[in-house]
Backbone as JSON, one array per atom type, in Angstrom:
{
  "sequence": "XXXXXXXXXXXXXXXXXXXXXXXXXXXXXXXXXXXXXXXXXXXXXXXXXXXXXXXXXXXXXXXXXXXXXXXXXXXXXXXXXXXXXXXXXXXXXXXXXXXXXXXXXXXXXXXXXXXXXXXXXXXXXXXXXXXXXXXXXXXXXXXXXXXXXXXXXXXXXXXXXXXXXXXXXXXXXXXXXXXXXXXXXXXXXXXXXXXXXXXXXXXXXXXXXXXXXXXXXXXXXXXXXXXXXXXXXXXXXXXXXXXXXXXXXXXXXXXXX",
  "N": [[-11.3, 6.57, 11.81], [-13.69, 4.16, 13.04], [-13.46, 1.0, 12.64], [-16.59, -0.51, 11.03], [-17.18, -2.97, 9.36], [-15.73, -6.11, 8.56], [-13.54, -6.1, 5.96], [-10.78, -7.36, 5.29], [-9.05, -8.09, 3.15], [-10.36, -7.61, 0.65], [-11.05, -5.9, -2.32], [-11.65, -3.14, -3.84], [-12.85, -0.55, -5.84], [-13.09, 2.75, -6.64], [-15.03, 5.24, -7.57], [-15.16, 8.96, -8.56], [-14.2, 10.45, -6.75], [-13.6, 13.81, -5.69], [-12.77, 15.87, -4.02], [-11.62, 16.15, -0.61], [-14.38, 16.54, 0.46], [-16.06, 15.0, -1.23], [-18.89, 12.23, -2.2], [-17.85, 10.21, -2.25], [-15.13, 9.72, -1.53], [-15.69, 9.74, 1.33], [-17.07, 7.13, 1.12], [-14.65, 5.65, 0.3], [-12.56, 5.94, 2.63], [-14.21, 4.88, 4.44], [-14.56, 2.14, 3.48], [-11.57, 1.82, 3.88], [-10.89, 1.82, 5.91], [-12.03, 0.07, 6.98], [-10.59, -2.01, 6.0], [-10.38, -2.64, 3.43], [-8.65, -3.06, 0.16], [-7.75, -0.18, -1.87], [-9.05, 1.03, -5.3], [-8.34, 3.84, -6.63], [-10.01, 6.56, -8.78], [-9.84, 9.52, -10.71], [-10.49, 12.51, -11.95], [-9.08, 13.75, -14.73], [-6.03, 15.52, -15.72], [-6.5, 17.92, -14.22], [-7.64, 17.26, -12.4], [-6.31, 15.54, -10.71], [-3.95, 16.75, -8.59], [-5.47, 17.14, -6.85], [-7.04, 14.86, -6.21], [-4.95, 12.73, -5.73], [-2.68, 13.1, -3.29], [-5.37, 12.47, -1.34], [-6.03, 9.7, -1.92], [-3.29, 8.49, -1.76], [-3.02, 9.19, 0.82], [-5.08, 7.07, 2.0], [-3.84, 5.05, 1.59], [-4.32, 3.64, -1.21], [-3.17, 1.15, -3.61], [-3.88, 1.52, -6.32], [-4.2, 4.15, -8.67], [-5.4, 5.81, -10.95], [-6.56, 7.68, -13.95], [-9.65, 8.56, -15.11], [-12.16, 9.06, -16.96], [-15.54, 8.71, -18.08], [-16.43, 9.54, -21.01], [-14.01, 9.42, -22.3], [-12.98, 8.26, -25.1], [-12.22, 4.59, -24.46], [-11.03, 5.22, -21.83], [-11.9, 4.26, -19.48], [-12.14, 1.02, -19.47], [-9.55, 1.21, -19.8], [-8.95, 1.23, -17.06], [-9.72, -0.82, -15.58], [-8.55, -2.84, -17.02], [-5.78, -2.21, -15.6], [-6.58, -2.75, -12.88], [-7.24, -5.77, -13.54], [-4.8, -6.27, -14.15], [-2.81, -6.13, -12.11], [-4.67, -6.37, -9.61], [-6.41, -9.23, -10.55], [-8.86, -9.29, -9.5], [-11.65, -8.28, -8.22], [-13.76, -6.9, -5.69], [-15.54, -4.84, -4.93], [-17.74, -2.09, -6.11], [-17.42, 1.44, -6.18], [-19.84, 3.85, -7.42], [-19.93, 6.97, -8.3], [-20.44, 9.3, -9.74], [-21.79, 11.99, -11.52], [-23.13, 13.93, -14.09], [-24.37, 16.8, -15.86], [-24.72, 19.14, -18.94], [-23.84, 22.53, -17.59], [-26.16, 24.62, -18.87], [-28.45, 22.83, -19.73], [-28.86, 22.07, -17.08], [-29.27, 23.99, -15.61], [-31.63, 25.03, -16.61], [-35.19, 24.61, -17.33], [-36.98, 21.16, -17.31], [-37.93, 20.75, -19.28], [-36.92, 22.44, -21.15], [-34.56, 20.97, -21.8], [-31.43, 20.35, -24.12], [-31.58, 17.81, -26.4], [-29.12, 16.4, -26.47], [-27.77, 17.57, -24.25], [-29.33, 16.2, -22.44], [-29.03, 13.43, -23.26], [-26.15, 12.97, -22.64], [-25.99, 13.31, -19.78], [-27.2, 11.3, -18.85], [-25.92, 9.38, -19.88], [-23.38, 9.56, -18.66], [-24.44, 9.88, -15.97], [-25.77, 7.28, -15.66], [-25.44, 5.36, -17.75], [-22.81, 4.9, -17.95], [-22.84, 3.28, -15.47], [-23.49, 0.98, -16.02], [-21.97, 0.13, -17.89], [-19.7, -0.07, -16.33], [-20.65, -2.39, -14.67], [-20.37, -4.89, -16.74], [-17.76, -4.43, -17.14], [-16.68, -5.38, -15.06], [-17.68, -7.62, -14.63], [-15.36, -10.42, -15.45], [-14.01, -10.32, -13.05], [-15.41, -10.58, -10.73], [-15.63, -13.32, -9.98], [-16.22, -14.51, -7.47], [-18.13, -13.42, -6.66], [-19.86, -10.11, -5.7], [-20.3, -6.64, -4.97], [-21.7, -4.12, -6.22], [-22.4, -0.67, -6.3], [-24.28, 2.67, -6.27], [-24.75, 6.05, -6.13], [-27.31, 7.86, -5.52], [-30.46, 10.29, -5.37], [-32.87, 11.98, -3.88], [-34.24, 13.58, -5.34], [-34.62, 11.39, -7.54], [-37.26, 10.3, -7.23], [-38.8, 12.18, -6.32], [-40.32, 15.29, -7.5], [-37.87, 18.15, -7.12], [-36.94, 20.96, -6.65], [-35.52, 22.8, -8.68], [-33.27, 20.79, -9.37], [-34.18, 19.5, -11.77], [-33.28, 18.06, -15.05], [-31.63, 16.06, -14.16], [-33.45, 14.96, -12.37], [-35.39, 12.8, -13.75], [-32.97, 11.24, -14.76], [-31.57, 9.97, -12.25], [-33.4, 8.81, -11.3], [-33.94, 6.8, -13.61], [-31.38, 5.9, -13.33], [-32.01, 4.41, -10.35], [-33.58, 2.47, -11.51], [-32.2, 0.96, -13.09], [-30.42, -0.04, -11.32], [-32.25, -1.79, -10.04], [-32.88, -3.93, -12.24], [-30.21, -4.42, -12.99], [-29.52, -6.06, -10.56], [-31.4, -8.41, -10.56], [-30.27, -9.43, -13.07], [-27.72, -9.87, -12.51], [-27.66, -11.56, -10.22], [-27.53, -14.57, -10.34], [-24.85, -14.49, -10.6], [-23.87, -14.03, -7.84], [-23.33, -11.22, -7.21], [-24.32, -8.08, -5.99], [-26.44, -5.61, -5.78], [-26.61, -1.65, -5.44], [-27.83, 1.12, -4.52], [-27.07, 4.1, -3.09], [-29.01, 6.46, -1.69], [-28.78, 9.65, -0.89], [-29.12, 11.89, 1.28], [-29.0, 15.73, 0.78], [-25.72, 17.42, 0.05], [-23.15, 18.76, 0.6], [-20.98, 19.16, -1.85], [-18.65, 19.7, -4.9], [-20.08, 18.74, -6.84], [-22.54, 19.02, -6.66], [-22.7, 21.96, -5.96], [-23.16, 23.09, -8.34], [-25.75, 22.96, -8.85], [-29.13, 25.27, -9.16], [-29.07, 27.38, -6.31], [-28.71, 25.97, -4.4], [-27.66, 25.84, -1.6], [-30.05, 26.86, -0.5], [-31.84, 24.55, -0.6], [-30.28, 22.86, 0.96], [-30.83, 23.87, 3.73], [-33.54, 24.08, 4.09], [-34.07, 21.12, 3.33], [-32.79, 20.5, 6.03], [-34.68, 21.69, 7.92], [-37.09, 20.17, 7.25], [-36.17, 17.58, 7.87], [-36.69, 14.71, 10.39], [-34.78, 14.95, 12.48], [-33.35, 17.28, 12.19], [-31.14, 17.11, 10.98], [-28.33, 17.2, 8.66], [-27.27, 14.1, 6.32], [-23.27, 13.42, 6.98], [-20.54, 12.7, 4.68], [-19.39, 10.66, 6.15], [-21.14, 9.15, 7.04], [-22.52, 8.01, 5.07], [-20.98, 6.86, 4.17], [-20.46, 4.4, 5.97], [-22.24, 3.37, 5.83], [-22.01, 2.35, 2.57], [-19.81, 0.69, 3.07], [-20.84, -1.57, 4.86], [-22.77, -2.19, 2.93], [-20.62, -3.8, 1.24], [-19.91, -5.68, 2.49], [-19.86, -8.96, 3.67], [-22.03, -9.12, 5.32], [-23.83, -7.62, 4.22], [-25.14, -8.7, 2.13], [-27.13, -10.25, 1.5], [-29.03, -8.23, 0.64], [-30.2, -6.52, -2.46], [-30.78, -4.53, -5.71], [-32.61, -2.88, -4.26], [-32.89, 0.39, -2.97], [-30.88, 2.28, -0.74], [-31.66, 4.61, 1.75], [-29.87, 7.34, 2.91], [-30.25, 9.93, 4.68], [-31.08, 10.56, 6.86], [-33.93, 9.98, 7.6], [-35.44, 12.18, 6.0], [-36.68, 11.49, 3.25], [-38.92, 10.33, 4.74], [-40.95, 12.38, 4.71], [-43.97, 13.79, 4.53]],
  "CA": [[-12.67, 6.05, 11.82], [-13.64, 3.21, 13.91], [-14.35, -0.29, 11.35], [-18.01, -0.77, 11.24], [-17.3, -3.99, 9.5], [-14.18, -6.39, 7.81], [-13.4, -5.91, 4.63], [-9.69, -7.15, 5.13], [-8.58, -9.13, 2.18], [-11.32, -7.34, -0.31], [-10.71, -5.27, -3.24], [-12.36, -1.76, -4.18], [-12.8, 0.5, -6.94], [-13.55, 4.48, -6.24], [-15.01, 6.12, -8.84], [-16.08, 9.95, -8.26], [-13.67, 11.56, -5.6], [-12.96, 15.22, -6.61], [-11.55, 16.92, -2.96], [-12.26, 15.7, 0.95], [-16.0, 16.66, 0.48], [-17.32, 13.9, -2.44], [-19.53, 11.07, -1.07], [-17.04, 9.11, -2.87], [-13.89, 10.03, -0.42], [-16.3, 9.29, 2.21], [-17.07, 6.21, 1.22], [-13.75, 5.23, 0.36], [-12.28, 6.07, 3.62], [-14.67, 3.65, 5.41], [-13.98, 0.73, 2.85], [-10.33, 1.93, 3.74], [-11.32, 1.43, 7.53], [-12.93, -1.85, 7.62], [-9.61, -3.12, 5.34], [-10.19, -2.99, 2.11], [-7.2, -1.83, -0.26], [-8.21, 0.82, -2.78], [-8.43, 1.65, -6.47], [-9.53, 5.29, -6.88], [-9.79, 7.34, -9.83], [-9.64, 11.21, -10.65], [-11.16, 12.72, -13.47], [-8.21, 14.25, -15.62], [-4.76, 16.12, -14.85], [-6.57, 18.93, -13.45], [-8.31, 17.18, -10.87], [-5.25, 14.72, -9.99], [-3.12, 17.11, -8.01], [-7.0, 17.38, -5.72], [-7.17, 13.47, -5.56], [-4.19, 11.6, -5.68], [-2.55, 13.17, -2.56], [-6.1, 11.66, -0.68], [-6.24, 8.53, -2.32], [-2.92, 7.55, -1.29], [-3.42, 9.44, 2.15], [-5.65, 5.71, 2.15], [-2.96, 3.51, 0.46], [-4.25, 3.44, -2.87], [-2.57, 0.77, -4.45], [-3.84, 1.94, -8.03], [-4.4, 5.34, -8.89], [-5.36, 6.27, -12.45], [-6.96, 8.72, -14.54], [-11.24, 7.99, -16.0], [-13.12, 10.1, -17.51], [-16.23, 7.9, -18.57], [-16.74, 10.49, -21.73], [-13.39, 9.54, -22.57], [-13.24, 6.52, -25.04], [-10.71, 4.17, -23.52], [-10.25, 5.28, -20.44], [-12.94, 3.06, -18.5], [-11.55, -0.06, -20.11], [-8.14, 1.37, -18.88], [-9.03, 1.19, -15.61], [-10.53, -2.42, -15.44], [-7.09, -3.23, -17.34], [-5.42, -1.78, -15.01], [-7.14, -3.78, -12.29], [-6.84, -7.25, -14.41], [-3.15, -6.64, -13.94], [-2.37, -5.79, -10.83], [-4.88, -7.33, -8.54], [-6.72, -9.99, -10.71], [-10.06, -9.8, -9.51], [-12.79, -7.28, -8.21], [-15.01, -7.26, -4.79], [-16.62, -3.79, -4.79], [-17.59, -0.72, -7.01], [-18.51, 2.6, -5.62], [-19.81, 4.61, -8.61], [-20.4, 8.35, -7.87], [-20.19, 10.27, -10.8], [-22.93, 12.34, -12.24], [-23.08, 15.12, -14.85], [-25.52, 17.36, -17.19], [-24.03, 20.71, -18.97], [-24.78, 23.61, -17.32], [-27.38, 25.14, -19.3], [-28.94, 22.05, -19.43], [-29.15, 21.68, -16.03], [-30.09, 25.37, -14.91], [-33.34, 25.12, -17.54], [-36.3, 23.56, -16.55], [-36.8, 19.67, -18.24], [-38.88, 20.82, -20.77], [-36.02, 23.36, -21.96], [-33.24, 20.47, -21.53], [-31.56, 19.53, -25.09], [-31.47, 16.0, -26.41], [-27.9, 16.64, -26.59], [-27.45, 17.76, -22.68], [-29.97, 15.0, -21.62], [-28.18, 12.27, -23.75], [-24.69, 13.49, -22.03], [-26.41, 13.35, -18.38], [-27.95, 9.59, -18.68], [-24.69, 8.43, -20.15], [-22.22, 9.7, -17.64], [-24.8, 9.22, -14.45], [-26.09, 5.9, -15.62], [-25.09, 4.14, -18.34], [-21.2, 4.19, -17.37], [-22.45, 2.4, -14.26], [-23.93, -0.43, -16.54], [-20.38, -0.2, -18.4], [-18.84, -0.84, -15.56], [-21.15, -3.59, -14.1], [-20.19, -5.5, -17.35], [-15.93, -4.8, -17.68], [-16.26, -6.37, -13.72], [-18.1, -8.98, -14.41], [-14.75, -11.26, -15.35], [-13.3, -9.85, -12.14], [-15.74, -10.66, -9.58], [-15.76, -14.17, -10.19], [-16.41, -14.99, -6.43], [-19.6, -12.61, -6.25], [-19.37, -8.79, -5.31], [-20.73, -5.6, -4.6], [-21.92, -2.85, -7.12], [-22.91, 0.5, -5.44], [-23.86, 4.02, -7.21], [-24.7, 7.07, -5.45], [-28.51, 8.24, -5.91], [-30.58, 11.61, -4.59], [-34.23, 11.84, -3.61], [-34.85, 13.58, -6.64], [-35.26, 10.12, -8.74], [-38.85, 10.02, -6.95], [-40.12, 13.03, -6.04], [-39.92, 16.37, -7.83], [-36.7, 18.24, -5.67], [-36.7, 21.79, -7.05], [-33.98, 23.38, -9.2], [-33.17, 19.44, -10.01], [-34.25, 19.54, -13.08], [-33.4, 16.98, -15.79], [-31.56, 15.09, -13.2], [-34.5, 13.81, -11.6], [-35.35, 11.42, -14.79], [-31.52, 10.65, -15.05], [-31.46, 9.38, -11.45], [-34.69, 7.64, -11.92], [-33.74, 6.14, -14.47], [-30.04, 5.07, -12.49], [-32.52, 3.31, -9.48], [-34.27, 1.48, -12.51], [-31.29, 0.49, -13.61], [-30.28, -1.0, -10.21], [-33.04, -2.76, -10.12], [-32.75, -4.54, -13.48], [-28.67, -5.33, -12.89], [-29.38, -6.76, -9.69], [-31.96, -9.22, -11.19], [-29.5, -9.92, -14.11], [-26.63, -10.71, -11.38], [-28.0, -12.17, -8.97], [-26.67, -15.84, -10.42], [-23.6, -14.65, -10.09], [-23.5, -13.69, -6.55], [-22.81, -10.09, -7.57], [-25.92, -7.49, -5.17], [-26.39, -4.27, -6.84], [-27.09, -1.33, -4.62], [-28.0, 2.56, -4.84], [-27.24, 4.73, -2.13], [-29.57, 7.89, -1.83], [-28.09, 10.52, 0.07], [-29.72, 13.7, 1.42], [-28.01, 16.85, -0.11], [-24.77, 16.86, 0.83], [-22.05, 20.16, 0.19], [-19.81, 18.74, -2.75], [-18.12, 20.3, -5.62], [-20.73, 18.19, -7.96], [-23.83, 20.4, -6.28], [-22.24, 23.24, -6.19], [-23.53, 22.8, -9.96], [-27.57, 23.03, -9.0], [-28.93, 26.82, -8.53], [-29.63, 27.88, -5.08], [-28.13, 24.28, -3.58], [-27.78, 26.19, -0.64], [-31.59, 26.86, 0.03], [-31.96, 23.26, -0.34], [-29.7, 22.54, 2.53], [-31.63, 24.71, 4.92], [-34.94, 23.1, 3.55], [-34.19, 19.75, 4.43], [-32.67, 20.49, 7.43], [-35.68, 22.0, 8.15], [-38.17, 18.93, 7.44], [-35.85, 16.59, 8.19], [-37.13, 14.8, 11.93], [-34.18, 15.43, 13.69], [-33.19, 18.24, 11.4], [-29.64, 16.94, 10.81], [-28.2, 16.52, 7.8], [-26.37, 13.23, 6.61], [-22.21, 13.53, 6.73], [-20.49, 11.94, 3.89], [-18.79, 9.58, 6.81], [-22.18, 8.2, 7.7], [-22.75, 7.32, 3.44], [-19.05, 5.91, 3.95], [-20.35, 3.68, 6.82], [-23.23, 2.13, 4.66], [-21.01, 1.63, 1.68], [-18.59, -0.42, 3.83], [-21.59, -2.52, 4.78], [-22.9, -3.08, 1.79], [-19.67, -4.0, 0.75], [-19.8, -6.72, 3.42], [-21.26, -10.18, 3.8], [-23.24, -9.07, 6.28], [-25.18, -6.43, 3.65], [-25.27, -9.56, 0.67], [-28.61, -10.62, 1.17], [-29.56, -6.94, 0.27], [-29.61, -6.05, -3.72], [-31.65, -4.17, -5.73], [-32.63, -1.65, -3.4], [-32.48, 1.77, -2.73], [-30.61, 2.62, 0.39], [-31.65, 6.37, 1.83], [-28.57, 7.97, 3.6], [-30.78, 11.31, 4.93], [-32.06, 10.76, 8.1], [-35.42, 10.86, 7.7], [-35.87, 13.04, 5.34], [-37.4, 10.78, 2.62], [-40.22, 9.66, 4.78], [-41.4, 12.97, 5.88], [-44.8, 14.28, 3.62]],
  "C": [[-12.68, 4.62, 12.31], [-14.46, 1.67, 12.8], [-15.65, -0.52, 11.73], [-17.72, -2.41, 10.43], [-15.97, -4.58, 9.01], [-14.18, -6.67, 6.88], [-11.74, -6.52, 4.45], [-9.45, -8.2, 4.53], [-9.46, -8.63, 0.6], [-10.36, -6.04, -1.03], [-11.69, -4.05, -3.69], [-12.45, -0.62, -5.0], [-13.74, 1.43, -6.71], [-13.86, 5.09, -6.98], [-15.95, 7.38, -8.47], [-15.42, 10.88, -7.46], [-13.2, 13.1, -6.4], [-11.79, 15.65, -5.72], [-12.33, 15.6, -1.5], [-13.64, 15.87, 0.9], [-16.43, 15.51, -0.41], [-17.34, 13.02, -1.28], [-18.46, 10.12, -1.39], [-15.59, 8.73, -1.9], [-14.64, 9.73, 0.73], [-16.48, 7.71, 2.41], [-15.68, 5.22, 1.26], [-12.56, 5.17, 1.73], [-12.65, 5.21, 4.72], [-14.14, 2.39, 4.99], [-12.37, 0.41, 3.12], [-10.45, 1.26, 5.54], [-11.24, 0.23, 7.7], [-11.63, -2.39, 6.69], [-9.42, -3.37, 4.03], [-9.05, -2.33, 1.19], [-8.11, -1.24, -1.6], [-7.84, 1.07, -4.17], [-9.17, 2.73, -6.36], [-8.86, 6.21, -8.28], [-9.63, 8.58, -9.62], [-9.72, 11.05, -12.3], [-10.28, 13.21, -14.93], [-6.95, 14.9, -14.93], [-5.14, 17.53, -14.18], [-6.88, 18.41, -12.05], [-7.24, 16.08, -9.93], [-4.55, 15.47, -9.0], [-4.34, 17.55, -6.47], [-7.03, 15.7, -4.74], [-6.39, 12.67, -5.55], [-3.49, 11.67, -4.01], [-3.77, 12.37, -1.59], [-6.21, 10.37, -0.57], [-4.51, 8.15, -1.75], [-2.64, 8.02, 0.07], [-3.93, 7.67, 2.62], [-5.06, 5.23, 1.93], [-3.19, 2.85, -0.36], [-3.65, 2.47, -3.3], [-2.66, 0.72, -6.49], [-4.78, 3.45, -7.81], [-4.21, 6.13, -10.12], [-6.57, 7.31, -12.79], [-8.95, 7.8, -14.92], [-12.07, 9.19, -15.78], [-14.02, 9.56, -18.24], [-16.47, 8.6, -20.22], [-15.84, 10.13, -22.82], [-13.09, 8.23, -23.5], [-11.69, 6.15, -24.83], [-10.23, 3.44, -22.18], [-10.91, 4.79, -19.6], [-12.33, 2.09, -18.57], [-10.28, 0.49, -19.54], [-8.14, 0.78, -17.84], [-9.19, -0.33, -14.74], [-9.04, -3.19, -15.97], [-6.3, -3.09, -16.8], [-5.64, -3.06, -13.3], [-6.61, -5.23, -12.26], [-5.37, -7.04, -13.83], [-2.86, -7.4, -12.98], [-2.98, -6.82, -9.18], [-5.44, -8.64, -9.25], [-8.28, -10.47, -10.16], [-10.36, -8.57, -8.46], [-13.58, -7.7, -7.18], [-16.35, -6.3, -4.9], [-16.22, -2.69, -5.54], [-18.09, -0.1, -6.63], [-18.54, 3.05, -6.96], [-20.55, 5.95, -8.36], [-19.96, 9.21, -8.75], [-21.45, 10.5, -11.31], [-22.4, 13.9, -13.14], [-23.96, 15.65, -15.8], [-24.77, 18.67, -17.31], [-24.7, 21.69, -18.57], [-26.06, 23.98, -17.55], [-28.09, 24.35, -19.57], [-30.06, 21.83, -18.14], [-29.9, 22.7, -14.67], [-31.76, 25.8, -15.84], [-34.23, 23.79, -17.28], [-36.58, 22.17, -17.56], [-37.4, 19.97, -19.34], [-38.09, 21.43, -21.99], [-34.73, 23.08, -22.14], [-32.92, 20.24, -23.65], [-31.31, 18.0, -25.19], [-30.28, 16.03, -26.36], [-27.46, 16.53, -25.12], [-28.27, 16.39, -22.13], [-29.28, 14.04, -22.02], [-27.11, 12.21, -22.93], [-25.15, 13.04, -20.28], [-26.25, 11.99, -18.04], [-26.67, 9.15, -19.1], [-23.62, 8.54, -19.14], [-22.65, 9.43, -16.23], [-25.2, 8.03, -14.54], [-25.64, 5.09, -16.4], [-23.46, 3.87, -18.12], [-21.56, 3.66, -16.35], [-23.1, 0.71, -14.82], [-22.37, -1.35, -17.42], [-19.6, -0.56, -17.37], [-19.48, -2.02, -14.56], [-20.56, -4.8, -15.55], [-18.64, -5.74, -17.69], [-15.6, -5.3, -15.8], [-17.15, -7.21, -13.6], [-16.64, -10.32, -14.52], [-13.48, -11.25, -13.49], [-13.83, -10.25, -10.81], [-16.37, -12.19, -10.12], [-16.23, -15.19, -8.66], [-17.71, -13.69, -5.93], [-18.9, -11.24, -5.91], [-20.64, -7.64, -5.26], [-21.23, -4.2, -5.24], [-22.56, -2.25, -6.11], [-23.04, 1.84, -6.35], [-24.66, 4.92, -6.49], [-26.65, 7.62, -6.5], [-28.68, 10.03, -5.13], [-32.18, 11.74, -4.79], [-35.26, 12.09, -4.83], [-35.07, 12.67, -8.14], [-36.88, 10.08, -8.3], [-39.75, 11.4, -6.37], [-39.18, 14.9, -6.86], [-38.87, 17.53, -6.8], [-36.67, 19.76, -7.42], [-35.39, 22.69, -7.59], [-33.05, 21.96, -9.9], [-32.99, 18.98, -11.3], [-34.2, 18.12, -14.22], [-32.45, 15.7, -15.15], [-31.96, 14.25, -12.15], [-35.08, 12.29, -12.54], [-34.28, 11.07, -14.66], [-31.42, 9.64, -13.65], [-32.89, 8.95, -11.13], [-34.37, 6.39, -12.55], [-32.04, 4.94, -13.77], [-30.78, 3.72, -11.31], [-33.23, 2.41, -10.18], [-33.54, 0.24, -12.97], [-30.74, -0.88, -12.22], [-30.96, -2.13, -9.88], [-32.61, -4.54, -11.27], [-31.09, -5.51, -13.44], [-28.81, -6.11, -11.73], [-30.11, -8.19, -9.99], [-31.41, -9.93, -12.11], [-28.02, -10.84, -13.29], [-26.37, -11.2, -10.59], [-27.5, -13.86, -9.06], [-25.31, -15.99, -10.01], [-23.07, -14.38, -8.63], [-22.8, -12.35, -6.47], [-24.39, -8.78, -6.74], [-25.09, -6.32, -5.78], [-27.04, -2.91, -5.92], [-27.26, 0.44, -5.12], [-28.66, 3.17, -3.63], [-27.8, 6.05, -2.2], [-29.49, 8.3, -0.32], [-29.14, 11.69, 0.14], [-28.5, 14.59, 0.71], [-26.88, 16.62, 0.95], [-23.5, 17.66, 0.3], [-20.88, 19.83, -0.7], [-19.83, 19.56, -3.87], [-19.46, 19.39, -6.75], [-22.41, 19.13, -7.53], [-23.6, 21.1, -5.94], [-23.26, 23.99, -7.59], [-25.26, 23.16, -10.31], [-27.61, 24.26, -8.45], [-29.72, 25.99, -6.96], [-29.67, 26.05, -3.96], [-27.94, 24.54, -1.78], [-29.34, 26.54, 0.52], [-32.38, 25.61, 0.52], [-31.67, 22.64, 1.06], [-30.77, 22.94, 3.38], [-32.95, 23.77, 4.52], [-34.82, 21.99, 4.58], [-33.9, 19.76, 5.52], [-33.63, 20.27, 8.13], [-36.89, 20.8, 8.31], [-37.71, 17.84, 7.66], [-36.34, 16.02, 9.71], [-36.24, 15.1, 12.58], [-33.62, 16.38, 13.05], [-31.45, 18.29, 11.61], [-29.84, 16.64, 9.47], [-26.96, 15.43, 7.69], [-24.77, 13.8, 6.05], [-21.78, 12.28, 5.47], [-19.69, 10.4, 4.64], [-19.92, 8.53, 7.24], [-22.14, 7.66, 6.47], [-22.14, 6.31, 3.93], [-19.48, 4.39, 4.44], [-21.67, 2.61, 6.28], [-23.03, 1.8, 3.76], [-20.73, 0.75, 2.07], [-19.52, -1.54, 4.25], [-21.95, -3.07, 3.89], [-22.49, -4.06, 0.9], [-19.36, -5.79, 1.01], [-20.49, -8.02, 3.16], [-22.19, -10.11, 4.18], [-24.35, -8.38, 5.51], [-25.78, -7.45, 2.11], [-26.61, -9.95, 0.44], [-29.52, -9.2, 0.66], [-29.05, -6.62, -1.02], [-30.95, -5.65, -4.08], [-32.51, -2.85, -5.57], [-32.53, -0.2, -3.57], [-31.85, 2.12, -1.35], [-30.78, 4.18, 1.21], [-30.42, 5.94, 3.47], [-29.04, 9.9, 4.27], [-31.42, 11.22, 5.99], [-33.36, 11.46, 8.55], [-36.33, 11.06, 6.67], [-36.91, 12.57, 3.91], [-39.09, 10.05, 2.92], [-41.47, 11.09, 5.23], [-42.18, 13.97, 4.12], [-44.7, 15.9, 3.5]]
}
């Protein structure tokens, strides 16, 4: 992949890759591009023998286990970090989750139990980890977390993950306003659908596809290398005056009634 910008001397934490398809391996791949060296996670010992081979495909120099769910193992990771490199430029954060039956019943039929579980693993671990890299990005930095159209407009089959990622671009908002002294821009990339092992998870994810295609204007949908390539900016000086935000990654498809 050809550097869209330079990242060479910056630091990066991956949170979310499963296989070659997550937006997260996408993004990380660009940040790997433009120079940056890599921490990337993987969710437990099942999914390590999926993502460690990738991650140091990139040259990884840290490659540990987080499972936000897990108490601990967040704080690991940031410890981990502290060690090794001593300080923090950029966080992708691409992890989302609601249990099944949760997430296949319509919001009205979600429990407080499954919704609680959703909002904590798609949003509030990205507030946990805006706060265990705050002593880390002591020279300003880059928060990033992975959005999906359905925070603003009803997106069928969605379900109780349209409040949850609502509630995540709210959130963006609010941390960027809180960190903005520190020279820390806060960002949330919303992607069109996009064929990963984490929407696999929504019914009929496949109908979707075709859909947007369909109303999209040029009736493409976005690759997770294009995400990658607005990560890596964001990442950048050049994207610093930008926090806050919502970034759409769907060509199009967001503006089209």
């Amino acid at each position: 992949m050809r550097p869209i910008v330079d990242l060479t001397g910056r630091r990066a934490l991956v949170v979310g890759i499963a296989n070659e398809n997550s937006i997260a391996y996408g993004c990380a791949e660009a940040l790997r591009s433009a120079g940056a060296e890599l921490a990337v996670t993987y969710l437990n010992a099942k999914a390590e023998p999926h993502v460690r081979p990738l991650a140091e495909a990139l040259g990884a120099s840290i490659i540990v286990p987080c499972d936000v769910r897990v108490p601990g193992e967040l704080e690991a990771v940031f410890e981990t970090i502290q060690a090794s490199w001593g300080r923090l430029d950029a966080i992708v954060h691409s992890i989302a989750f609601a249990p099944r039956e949760d997430l296949h019943n319509s919001l009205i039929q979600c429990s407080a139990e499954g919704f609680a579980m959703a909002m904590d693993v798609s949003c509030h671990s990205f507030i946990r980890m805006a706060k265990l890299a705050l002593p880390l990005m002591t020279d300003g930095g880059s928060l990033q977390t992975v959005s999906f159209f359905g925070a603003n407009r009803v997106v069928e089959h969605y379900n109780l993950m349209g409040p949850v990622k609502a509630a995540l671009e709210a959130t963006v908002r609010t941390l960027a306003a809180d960190l903005a002294p520190r020279r820390i821009h806060v960002h949330a990339l919303s992607s069109g659908p996009v064929a990963t092992r984490a929407a696999s998870g929504i019914d009929r994810f496949d109908d979707l596809l075709e859909k947007t295609r369909e109303r999209t204007p040029d009736h493409q949908l976005v690759t997770i290398e294009q995400i990658g390539c607005i990560s890596a900016f964001l990442a950048s000086d050049a994207g610093s005056a930008t926090t806050g935000s919502t970034s759409y990654a769907d060509h199009g498809f967001h503006i089209v009634a």
